[in-house]
N, C-alpha and C positions, 0 to 999 in steps of 0.2 A: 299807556299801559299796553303789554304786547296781546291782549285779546279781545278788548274792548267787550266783553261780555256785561250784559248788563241785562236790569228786568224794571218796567215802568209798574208802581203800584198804579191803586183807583183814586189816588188826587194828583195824578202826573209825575208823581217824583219818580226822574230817575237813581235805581242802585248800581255800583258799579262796583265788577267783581275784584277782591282783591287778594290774590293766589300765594302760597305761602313762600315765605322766602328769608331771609335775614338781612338786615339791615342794621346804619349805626345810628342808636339814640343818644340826642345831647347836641353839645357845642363844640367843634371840632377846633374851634377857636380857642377854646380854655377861659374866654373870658367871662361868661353867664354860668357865676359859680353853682346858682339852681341847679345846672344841666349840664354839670361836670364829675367828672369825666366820662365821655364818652362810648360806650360800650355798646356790643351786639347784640341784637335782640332777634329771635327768629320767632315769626308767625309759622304757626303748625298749621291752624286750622285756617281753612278759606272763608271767608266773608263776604255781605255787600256792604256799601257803604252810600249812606244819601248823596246825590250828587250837591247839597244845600241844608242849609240850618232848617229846623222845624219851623213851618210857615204858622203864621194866626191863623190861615184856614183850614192848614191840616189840625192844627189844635182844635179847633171849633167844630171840625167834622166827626172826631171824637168825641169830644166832652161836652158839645152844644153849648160851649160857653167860651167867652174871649180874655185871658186875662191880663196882656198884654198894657202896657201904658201909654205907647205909641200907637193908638189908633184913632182914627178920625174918618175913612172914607172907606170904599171898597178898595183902592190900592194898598190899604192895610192889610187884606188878607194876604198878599203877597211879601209880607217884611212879614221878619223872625220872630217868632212868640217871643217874648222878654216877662220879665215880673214873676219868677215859676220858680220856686225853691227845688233841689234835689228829690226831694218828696214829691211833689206835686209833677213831675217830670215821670217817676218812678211810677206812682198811679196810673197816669195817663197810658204809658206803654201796657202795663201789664192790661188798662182795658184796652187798647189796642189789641191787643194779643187774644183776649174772649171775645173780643166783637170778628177776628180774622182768623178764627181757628182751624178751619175749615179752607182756609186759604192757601194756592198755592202759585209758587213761582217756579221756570223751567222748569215747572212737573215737579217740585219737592215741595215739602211743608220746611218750616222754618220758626223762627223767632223773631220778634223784635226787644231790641234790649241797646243799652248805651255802649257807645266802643270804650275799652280800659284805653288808658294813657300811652300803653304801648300801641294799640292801633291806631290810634288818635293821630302818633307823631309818624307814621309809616303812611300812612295814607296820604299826610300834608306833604311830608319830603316827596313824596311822588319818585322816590329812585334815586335823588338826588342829597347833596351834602351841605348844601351854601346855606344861609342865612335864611333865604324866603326859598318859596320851591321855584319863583322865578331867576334867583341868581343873590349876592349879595352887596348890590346898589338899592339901597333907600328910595333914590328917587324913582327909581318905577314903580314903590310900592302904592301908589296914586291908580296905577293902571289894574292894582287886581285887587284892593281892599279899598275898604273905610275903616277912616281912624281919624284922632282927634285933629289932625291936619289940613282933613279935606272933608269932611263929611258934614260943614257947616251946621255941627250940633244938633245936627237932625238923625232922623234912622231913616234907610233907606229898603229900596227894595233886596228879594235874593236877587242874585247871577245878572247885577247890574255890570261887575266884572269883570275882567278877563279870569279863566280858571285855570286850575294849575296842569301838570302834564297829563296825568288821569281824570280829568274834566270835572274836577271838583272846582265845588263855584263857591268864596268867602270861608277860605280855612283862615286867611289874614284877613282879622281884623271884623266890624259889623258886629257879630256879639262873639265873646266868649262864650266855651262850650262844654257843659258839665260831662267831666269821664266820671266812669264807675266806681275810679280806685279811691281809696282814700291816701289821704297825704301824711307822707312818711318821711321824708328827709333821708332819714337813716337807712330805707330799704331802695334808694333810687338806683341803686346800679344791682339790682337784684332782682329789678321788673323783664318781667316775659309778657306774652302775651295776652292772659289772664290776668284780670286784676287783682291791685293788693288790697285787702282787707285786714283792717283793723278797727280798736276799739275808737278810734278818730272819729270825731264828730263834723271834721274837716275832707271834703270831697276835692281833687283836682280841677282846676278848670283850664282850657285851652284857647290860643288864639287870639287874646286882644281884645279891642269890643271897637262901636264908632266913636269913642271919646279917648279912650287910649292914645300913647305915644307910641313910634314905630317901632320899638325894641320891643315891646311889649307882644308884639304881632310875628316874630317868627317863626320859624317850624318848631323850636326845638325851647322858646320860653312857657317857664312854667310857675303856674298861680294856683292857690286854691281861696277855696269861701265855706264857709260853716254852712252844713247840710239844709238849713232851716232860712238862709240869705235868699232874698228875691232882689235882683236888680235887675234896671232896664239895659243893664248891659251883660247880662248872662242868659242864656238858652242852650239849643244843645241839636244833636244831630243824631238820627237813628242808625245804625246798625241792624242788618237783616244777618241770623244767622241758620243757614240749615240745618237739620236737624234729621235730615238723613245723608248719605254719603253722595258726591257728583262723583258723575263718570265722567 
């Protein structure tokens, strides 16, 4: 990213800032009819964005409780919450949000809240157009994700990885990542920045997960799951958003 701005919360995560710009969402390819046809989307507003999925410890640091399916030791706190319905994600932030309200980053107050589906894919592409944000050869996707190829059916840690150009660690692959929007078919070439909302009881998800197949994991594939689904292959990733103006 051309400014590398960024703000570490109080369990280590880094945010990285992501300044407004237009980019193309979809398949440039034509062939992932989901994420077709390919269209412009501009971010207005600036955001940060986790450099990593929501950890078991940052869940636990919140909520004093672990609901994950993948845990067995203290390396557990460092792999992804898994097991958390869209609900139970949506709880946790907004007490997130009363336990940190008082809180501030480079001197602003802010929010935390889930990225819609348009930030989601602008953050992964990292600038870029290809298939993964590394290029579109498969076989290096070994070097920056987990997926059902190499992940020997286990879950691993976060930013075991290589990350992508803006130091984001497991956009491919590890778990799918609940967006905000709900899933519409019919309004995909009508998303902006802001998510879409509708009567859908069906939420987006992003990413791929460590049991998936590699198509599954690219920047611009797109899945959803009923509001109320817990699996050990979905979690999700925070978004900080200001909430006064930067200079």
């Amino acid at each position: 990213m051309p400014n590398h701005i960024f703000f570490t919360d109080s369990f280590g995560c880094n945010y990285i800032l992501v300044e407004p710009q237009t980019f193309t969402m979809g398949d440039v390819s034509g062939k992932d009819l989901r994420a077709c046809p390919p269209h412009e989307v501009e971010i207005i507003e600036p955001f940060f964005v986790a450099e990593m999925p929501c950890t078991q410890g940052l869940w636990n640091g919140v909520m004093s409780h672990n609901p994950a399916k993948h845990q067995s030791n203290l390396e557990s706190f460092f792999q992804p919450v898994e097991s958390v319905s869209f609900h139970e994600v949506k709880e946790m932030i907004d007490l997130r949000n009363q336990q940190e309200v008082d809180s501030t980053f480079l001197g602003l107050k802010g929010v935390w809240r889930l990225p819609s589906e348009a930030e989601w894919e602008c953050f992964t592409r990292a600038g870029t157009t290809s298939h993964w944000s590394f290029g579109d050869d498969e076989h290096e996707l070994s070097s920056y994700g987990w997926y059902g190829a190499n992940s020997g059916a286990k879950m691993h840690k976060v930013k075991s990885k290589k990350a992508n150009p803006w130091n984001l660690f497991d956009v491919h692959g590890l778990v799918s990542e609940w967006c905000e929007d709900t899933w519409d078919d019919s309004y995909y070439t009508k998303r902006t920045q802001r998510p879409l909302q509708s009567q859908s009881n069906e939420r987006v998800i992003r990413g791929g997960s460590w049991f998936k197949d590699g198509t599954s994991t690219t920047s611009y594939h797109r899945s959803y799951a009923h509001e109320a689904k817990k699996s050990d292959g979905i979690g999700f990733r925070f978004v900080w958003e200001p909430t006064e103006a930067m200079q």
